[in-house]
C-alpha positions as CSV (number, residue, x, y, z in Angstrom):
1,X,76.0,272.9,-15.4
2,X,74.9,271.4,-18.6
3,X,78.6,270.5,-19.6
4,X,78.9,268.6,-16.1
5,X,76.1,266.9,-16.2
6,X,77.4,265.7,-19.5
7,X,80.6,264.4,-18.4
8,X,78.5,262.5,-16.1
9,X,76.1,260.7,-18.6
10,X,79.3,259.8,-20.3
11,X,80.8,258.2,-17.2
12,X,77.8,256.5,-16.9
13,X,77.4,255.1,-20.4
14,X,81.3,254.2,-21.0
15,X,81.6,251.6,-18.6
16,X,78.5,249.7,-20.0
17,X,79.3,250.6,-23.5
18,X,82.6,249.0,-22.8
19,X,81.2,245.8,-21.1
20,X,78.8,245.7,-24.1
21,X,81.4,245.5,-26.6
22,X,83.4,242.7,-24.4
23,X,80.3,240.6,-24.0
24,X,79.6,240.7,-28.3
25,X,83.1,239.5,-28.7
26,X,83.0,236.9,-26.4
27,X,79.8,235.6,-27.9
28,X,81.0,235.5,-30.9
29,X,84.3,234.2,-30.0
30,X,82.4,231.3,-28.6
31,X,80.5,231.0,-32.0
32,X,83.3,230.9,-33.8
33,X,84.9,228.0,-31.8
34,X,82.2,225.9,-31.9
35,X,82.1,226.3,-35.7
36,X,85.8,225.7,-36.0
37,X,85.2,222.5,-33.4
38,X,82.4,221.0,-35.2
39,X,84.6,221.8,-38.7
40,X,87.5,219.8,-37.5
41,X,85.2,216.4,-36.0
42,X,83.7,216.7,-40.0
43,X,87.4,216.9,-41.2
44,X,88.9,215.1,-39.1
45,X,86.8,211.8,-40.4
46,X,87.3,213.2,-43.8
47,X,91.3,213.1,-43.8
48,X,92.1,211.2,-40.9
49,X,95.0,211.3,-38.6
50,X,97.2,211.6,-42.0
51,X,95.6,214.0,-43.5
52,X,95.0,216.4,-40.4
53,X,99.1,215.9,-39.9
54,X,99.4,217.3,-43.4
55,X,97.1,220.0,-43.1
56,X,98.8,220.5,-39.5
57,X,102.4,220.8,-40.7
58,X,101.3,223.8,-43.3
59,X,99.0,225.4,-40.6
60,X,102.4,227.0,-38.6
61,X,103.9,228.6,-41.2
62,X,100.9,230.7,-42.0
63,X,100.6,231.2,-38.9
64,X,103.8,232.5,-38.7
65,X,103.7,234.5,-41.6
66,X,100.2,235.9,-40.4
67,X,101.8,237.3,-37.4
68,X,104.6,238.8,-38.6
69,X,102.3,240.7,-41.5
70,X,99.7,241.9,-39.4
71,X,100.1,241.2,-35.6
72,X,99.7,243.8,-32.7
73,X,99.4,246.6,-35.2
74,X,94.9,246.3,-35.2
75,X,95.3,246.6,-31.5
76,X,97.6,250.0,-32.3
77,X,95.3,251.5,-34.8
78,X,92.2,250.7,-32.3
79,X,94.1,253.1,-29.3
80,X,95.4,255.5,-31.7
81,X,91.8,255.8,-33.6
82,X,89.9,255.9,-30.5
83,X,91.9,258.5,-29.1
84,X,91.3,261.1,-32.7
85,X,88.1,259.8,-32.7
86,X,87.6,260.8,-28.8
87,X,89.1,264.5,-30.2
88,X,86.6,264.6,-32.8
89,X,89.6,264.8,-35.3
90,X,87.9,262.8,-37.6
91,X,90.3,263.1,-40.5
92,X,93.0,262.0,-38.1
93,X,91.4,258.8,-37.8
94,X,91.1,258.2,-41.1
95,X,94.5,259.1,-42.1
96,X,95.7,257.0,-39.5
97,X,93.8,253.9,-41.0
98,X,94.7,254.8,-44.8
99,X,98.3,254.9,-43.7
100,X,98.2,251.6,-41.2
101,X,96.5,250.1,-44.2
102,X,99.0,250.6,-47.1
103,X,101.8,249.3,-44.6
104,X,99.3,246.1,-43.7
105,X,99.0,245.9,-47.6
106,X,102.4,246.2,-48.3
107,X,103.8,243.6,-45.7
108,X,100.8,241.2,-46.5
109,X,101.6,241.0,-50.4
110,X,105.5,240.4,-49.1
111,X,104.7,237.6,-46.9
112,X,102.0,236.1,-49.1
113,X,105.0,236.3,-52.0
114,X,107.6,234.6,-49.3
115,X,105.5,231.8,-48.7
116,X,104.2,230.8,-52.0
117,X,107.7,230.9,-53.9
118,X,109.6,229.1,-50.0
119,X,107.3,226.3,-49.6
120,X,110.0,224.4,-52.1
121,X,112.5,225.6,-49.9
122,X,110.8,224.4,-46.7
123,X,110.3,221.2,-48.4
124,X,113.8,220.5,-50.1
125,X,115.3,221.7,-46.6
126,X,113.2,219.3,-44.0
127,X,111.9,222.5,-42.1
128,X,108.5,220.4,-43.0
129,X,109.7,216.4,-43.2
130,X,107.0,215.3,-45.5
131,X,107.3,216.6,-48.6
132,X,103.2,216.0,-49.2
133,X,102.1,219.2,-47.1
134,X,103.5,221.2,-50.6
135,X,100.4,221.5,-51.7
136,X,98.9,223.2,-48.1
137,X,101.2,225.9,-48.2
138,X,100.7,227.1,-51.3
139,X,96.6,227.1,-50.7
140,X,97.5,229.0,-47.9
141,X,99.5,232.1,-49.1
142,X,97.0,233.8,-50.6
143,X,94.9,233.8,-47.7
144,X,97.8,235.6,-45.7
145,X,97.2,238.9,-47.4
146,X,93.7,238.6,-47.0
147,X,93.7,238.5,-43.6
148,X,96.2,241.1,-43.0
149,X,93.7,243.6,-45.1
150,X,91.2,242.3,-42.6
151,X,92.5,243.2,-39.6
152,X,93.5,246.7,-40.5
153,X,89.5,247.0,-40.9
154,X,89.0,245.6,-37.4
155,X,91.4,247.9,-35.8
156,X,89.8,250.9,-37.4
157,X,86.6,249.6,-36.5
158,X,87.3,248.4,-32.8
159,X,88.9,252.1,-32.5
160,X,85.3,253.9,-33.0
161,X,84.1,251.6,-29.9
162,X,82.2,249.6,-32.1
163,X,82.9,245.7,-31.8
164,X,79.7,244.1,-33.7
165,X,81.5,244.4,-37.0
166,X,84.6,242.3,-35.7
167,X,81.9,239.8,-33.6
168,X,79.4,239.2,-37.4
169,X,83.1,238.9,-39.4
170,X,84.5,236.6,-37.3
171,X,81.3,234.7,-37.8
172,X,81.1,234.8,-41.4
173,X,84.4,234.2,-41.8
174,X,84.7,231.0,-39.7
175,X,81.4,229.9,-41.8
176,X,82.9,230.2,-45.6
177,X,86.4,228.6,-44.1
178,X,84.2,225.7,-43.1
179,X,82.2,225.5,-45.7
180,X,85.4,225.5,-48.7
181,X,87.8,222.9,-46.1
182,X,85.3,220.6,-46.7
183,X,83.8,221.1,-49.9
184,X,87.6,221.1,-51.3
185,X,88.5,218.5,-49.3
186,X,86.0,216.6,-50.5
187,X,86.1,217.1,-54.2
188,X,90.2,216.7,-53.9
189,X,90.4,213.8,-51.9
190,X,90.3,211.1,-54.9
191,X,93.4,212.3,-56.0
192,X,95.5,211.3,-53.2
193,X,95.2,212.3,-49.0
194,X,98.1,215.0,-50.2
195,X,95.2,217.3,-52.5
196,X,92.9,217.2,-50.2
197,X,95.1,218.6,-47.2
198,X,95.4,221.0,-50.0
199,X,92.1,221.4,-50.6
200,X,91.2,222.2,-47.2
201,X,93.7,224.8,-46.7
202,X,92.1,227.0,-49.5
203,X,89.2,227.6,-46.7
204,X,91.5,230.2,-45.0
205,X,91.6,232.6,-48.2
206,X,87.9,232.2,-48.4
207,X,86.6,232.5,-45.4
208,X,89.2,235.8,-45.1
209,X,87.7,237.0,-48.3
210,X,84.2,236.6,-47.0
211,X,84.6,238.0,-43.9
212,X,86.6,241.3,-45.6
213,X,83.4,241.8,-47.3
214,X,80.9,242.3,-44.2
215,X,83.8,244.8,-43.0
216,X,83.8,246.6,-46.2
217,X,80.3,246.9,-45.7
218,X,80.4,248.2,-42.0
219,X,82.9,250.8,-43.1
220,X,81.1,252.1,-46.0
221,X,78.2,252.6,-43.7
222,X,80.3,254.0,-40.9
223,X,81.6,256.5,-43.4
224,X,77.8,257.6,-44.4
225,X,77.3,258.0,-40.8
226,X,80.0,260.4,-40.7
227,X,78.8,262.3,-43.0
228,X,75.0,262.5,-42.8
229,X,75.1,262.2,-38.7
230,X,78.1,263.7,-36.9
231,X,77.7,267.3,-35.8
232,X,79.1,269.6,-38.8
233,X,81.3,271.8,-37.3
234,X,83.8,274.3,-38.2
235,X,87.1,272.4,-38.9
236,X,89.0,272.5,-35.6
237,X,93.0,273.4,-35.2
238,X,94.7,270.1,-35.3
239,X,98.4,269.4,-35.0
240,X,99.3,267.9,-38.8
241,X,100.8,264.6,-37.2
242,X,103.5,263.2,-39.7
243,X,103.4,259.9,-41.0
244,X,106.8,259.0,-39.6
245,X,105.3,260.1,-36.0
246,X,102.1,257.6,-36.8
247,X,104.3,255.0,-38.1
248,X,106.6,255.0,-34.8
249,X,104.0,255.1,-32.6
250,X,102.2,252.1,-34.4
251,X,105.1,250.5,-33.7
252,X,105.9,251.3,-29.9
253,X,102.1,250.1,-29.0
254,X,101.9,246.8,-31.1
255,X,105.1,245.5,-30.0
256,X,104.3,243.6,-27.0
257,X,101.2,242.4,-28.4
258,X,103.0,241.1,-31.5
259,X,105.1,239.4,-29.4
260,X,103.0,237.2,-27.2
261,X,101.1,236.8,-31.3
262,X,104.3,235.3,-32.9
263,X,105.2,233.4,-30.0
264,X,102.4,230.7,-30.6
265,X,102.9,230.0,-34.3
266,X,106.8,229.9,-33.3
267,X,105.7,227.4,-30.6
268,X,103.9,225.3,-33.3
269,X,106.9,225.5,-35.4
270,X,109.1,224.1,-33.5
271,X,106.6,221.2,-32.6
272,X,106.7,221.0,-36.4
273,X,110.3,220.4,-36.9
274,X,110.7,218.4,-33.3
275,X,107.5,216.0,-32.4
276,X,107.8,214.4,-36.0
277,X,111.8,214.3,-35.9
278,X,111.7,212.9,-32.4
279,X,108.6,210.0,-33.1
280,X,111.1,209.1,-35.9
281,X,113.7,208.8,-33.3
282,X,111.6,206.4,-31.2
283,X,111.1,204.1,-33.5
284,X,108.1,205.1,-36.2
285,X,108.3,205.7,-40.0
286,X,107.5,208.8,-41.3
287,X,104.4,208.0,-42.4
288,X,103.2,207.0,-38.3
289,X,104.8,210.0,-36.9
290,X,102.7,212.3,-39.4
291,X,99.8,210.6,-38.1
292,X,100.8,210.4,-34.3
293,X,101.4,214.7,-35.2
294,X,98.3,215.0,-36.3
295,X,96.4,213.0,-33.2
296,X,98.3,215.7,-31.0
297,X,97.9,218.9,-33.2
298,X,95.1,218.4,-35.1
299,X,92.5,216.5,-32.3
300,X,94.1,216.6,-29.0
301,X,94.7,220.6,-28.9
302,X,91.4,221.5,-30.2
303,X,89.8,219.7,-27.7
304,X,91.5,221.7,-25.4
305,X,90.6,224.8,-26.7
306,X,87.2,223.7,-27.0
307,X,87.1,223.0,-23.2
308,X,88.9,226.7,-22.3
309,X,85.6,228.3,-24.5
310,X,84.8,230.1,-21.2
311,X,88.3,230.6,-19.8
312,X,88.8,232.6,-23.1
313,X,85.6,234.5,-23.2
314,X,86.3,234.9,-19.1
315,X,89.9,236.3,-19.9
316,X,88.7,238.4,-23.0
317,X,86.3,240.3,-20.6
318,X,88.6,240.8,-17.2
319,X,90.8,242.8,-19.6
320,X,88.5,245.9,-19.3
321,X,87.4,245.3,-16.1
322,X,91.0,244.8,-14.6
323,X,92.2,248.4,-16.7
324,X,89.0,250.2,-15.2
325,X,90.2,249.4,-11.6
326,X,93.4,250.1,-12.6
327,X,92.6,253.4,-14.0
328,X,91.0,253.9,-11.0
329,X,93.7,253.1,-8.9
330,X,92.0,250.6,-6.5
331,X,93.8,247.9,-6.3
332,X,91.7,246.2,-3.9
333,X,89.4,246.0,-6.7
334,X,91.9,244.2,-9.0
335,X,92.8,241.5,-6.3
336,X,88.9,240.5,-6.0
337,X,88.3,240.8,-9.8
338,X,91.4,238.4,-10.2
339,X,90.3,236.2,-7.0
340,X,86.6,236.2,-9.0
341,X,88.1,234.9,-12.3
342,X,90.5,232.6,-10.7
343,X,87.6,230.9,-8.6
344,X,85.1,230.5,-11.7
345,X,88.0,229.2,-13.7
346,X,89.1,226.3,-11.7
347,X,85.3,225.6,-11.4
348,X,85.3,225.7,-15.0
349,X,88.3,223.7,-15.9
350,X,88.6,220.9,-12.8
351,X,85.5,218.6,-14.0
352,X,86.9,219.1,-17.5
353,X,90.1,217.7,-16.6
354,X,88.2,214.9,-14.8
355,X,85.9,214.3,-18.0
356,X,88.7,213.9,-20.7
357,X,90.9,211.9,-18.5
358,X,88.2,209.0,-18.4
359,X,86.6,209.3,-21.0
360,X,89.8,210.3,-23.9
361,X,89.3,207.4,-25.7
362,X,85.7,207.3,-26.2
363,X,85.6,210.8,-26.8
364,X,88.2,210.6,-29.5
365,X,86.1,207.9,-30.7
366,X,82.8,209.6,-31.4
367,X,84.2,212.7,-32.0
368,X,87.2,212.1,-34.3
369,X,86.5,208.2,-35.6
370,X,90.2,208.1,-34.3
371,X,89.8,205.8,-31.2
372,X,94.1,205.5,-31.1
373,X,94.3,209.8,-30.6
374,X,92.6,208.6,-26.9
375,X,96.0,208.5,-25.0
376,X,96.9,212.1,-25.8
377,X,93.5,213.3,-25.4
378,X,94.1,212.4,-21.9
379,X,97.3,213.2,-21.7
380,X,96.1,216.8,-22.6
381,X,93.7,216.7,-20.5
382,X,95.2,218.3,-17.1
383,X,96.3,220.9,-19.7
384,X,92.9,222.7,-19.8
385,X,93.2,223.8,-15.9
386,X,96.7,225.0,-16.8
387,X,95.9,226.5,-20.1
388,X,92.3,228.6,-18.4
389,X,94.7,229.6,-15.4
390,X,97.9,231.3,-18.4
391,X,94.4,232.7,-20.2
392,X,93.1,234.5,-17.1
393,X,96.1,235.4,-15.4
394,X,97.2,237.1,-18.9
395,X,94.0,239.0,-18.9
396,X,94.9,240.3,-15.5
397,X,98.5,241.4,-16.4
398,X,97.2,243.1,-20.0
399,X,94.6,245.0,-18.0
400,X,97.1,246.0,-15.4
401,X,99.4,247.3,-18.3
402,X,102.1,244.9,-17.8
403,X,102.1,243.6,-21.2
404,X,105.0,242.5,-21.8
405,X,105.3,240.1,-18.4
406,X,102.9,237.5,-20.1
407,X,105.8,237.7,-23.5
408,X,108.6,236.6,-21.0
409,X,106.5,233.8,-19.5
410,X,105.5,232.5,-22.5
411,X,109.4,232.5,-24.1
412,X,110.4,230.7,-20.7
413,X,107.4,228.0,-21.0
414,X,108.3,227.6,-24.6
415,X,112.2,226.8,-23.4
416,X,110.6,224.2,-20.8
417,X,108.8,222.6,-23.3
418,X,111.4,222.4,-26.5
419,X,113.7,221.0,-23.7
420,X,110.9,218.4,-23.2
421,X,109.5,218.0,-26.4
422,X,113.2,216.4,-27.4
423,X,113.9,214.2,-24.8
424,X,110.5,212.9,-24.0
425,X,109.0,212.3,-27.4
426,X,112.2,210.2,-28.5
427,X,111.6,207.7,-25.8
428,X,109.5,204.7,-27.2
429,X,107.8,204.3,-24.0
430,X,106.0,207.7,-24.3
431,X,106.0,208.8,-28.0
432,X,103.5,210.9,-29.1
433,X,102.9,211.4,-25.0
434,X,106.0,213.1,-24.3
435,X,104.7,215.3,-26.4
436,X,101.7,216.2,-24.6
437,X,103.5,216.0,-21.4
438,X,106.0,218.8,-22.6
439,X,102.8,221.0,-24.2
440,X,101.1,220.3,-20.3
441,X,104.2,221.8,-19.0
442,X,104.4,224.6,-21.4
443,X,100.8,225.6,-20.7
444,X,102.0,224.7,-16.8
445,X,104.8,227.5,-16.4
446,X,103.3,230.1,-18.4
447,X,100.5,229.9,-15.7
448,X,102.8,229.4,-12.6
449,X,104.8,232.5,-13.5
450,X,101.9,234.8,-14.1
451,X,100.5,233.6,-11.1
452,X,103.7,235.2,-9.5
453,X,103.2,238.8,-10.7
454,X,99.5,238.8,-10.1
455,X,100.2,237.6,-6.5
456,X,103.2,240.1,-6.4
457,X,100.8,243.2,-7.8
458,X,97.8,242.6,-6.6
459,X,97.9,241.0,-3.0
460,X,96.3,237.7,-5.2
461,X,96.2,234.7,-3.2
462,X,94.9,231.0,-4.7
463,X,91.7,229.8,-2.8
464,X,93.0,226.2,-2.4
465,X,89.7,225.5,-0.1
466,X,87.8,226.0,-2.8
467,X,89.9,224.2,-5.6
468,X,89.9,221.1,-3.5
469,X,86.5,221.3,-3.2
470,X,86.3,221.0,-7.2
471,X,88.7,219.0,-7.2
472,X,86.8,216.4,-4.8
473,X,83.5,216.7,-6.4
474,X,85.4,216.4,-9.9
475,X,87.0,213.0,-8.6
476,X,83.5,211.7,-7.8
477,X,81.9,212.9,-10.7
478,X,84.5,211.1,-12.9
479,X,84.4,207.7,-10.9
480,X,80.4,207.9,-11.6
481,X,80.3,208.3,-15.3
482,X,83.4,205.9,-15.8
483,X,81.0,203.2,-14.1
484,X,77.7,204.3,-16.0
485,X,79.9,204.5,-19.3
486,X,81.2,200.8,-18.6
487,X,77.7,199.3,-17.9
488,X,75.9,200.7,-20.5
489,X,78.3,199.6,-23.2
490,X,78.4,196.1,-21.3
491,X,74.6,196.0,-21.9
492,X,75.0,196.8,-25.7
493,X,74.5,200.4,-25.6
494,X,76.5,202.0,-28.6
495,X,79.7,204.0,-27.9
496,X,78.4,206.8,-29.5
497,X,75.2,206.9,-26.7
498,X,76.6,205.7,-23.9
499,X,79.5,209.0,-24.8
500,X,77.2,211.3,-24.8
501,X,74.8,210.2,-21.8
502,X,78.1,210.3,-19.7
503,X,79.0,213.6,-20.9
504,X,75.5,215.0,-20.0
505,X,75.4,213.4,-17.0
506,X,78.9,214.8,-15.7
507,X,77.9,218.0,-15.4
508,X,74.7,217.4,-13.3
509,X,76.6,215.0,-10.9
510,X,79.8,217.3,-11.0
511,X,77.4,220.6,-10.2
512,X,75.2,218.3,-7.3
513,X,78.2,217.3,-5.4
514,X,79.9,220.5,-5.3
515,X,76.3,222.1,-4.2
516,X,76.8,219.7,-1.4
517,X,80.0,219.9,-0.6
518,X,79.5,223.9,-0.4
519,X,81.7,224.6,-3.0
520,X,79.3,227.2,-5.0
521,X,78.5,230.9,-3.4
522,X,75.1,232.4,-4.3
523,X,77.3,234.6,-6.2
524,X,78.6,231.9,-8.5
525,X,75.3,230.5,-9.0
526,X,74.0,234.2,-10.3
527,X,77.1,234.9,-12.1
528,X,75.6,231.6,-14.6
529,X,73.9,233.9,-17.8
530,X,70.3,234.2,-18.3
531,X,69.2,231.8,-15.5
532,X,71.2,232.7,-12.5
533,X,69.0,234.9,-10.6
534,X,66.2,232.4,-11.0
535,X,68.8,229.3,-10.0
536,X,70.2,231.4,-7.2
537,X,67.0,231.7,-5.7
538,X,65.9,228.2,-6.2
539,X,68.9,227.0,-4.7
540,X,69.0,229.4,-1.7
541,X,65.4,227.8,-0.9
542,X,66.7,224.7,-1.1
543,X,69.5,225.1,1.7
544,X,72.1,224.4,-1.1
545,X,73.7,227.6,-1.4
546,X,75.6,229.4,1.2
547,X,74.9,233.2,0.6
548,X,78.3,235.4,-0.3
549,X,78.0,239.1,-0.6
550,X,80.5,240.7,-2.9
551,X,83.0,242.6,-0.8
């Protein structure tokens, strides 16, 4: 009786303990962007569109090199370590991580090696067209073996159920890159825009090294625990599992994952050795298509990202809750998780679009001191619905166990948007334009064909009531701050102000309207952290909210 009422407490406690560790990653997720967001406006005035492009064209390759040292194989050691740990093989676990970490040591010094001594070669072969972003990818390198090391310590970590230690290094890291990109940058910018793109590449290996260091610490203490606070037992019978076995089965489970990692950087890549070719193509010196590259890499796509913060956090924690269902076998429960994701995302995401679409320029303005980026700020723009509906929808399709689905999509997008990339970024009508056009469309068909296999496994249909609703009260939220941002700069207001009063204003008008227009559910409303309930209430008092049980 006592063993089952175990069991039970453990039912009880593994659900929250899991939803626990999802909500400190996405909280620190969210940290960490807005760190690396501030870091770049800071940066971006620093080095400029030249600069950034610099900075941008070395950023890929370690990227690249990053993936192909380290990715997927954190996410195999978590499974594999949860599962000895679950067994209370406790040596087990540790093998597994002393073995994962000699091959993440191993492959980190080799890549680190490869890209120090190739940046020549990269150089003297145009795979990067200005010769100037030398200096970038050798600050780099070093930071490439760092970061391997890291993630070996997060798997381990992550594998004992434990996901504070990732959450505070990912915050300390993000904090010591920032911190040396711009104090090098800085310092090395009198001797030419070239050293300081240097300069602030060397953040990477500190904020790694920094950020290794708070892991160190977790393990050390984790390995006290062990010893001082797990039940000491007589060792049990385990089945010696040889390293080969380990080794393949590292393998089989990071795979996928590694993938749908090295897919992005080879993305990037490729923008690396088109966009710039192309620009040159249309009629620009080298010199204006590093900048125009750096207006689209560097400033355009982070503020993307910065607009998907919640799509990302949202798509970090349907993962769990997706797999639980799944586990479960309830796929009725899937299709409403899925509908309830895909509902608060286009809320999300619609006004965005709306808000960088009239207000790109001014935006890039206050935000960048790079008024010409404004084009492909808007441009981008309709790329944060598309990028938040890919994030979700892959979140759906990892927790379902179709991993390797999102891989496929992502190879086809990229396909779609080389194809585009050429043609459209040669023509001197678009430029740098085509560009964001062709990354619209790659974020676009990624989306459209996971849409597909969530409809096809889950029953999943689009609530296009509900995204016209946003879509309306979007509309007349960005028709109102376009007229308040144009009369407050006619009557002498500063950009800077009348930027942010618009921006602060959106939302209210953009969250009034769709009250109105019925377009938020009580559920919606108390979904909002810390002050739903209270706003829920408020609102159904009002007569503003129509009242939606959860089915």
């Amino acid at each position: 009786m006592c063993k089952t009422m175990k069991q039970q407490d453990d039912i009880k406690r593994k659900p929250n303990r899991l939803l626990q560790g999802t909500l400190v990653l996405t909280i620190g997720g969210m940290v960490v962007k807005v760190i690396g967001s501030l870091n770049w406006i800071i940066l971006s005035r620093v080095l400029g569109g030249e600069g950034i492009g610099l900075y941008q064209m070395a950023f890929p390759v370690y990227l690249l090199a990053l993936s192909l040292s380290s990715a997927g194989i954190p996410v195999a050691i978590s499974i594999i370590t949860a599962e000895k740990v679950a067994l209370q093989d406790y040596r087990g676990a540790n093998r597994v991580f002393y073995l994962s970490l000699a091959i993440l040591t191993a492959t980190g010094i080799a890549l680190s090696t490869l890209v120090y001594f190739g940046a020549e070669w990269l150089i003297e072969y145009k795979v990067i067209r200005d010769p100037r972003a030398y200096y970038a990818l050798l600050a780099l390198s070093p930071a490439i073996l760092l970061v391997t090391l890291l993630s070996s310590f997060r798997g381990y970590l992550q594998g004992w159920q434990n996901m504070t230690p990732t959450a505070v290094s990912q915050i300390v890291e993000q904090l010591f890159r920032v911190g040396a990109m711009l104090l090098f940058a800085v310092w090395l910018l009198p001797r030419g825009i070239e050293y300081a793109a240097g300069g602030a590449s060397m953040g990477a290996g500190a904020g790694a090294a920094a950020g290794l260091g708070v892991l160190l610490y977790y393990y050390w203490r984790l390995q006290r625990k062990c010893k001082q606070e797990l039940p000491q037992e007589k060792p049990k019978l385990y089945i010696h599992e040889p390293a080969g076995s380990i080794v393949r089965r590292i393998v089989v489970l990071a795979l996928p994952v590694s993938l749908a990692s090295i897919m992005l950087p080879l993305v990037q890549n490729l923008d690396l050795l088109i966009v710039p070719a192309r620009l040159e193509v249309a009629g620009y010196t080298v010199e204006q298509a590093t900048e125009l590259f750096g207006y689209l890499t560097g400033m355009g796509v982070p503020l993307v990202n910065l607009a998907t913060i919640i799509t990302a956090a949202l798509a970090t924690s349907i993962v769990p809750a997706v797999s639980e269902a799944k586990s479960l076998g309830d796929t009725g429960q899937i299709r409403e998780r899925a509908v309830t994701a895909m509902r608060l995302t286009t809320i999300v995401t619609i006004p965005a679009v709306a808000g960088l679409w009239v207000l790109g320029t001014p935006i890039a303005a206050f935000v960048y001191h790079a008024p010409a980026a404004g084009e492909v700020v808007r441009v981008l723009s309709w790329g944060v619905y598309l990028l938040g509906i890919h994030q979700v929808t892959t979140g759906v399709l990892q927790g379902m166990g179709y991993t390797v689905l999102p891989v496929i999509n992502m190879g086809i997008a990229a396909a779609a948007k080389v194809l585009l990339n050429w043609n459209l970024t040669a023509m001197p009508a678009l430029g740098i334009q085509g560009a964001g056009w062709a990354t619209n469309a790659d974020f676009g068909v990624a989306a459209l064909l996971n849409l597909y296999f969530v409809a096809k496994y889950t029953g999943f249909r689009m609530d296009l009531r509900g995204l016209w609703k946003s879509i309306l009260a979007a509309a007349i939220m960005a028709a109102s701050i376009d007229v308040i941002y144009q009369l407050m700069v006619r009557d002498g207001v500063g950009d800077a102000i009348a930027t942010l009063f618009a921006i602060c204003l959106a939302g209210i008008i953009y969250a009034a309207v769709l009250l109105m227009l019925g377009g938020l559910t009580e559920n919606d409303v108390r979904r909002i952290p810390f002050l739903g309930l209270r706003l829920s209430r408020l609102f159904t008092k009002l007569g503003l909210l129509k009242c939606k049980s959860e089915r």
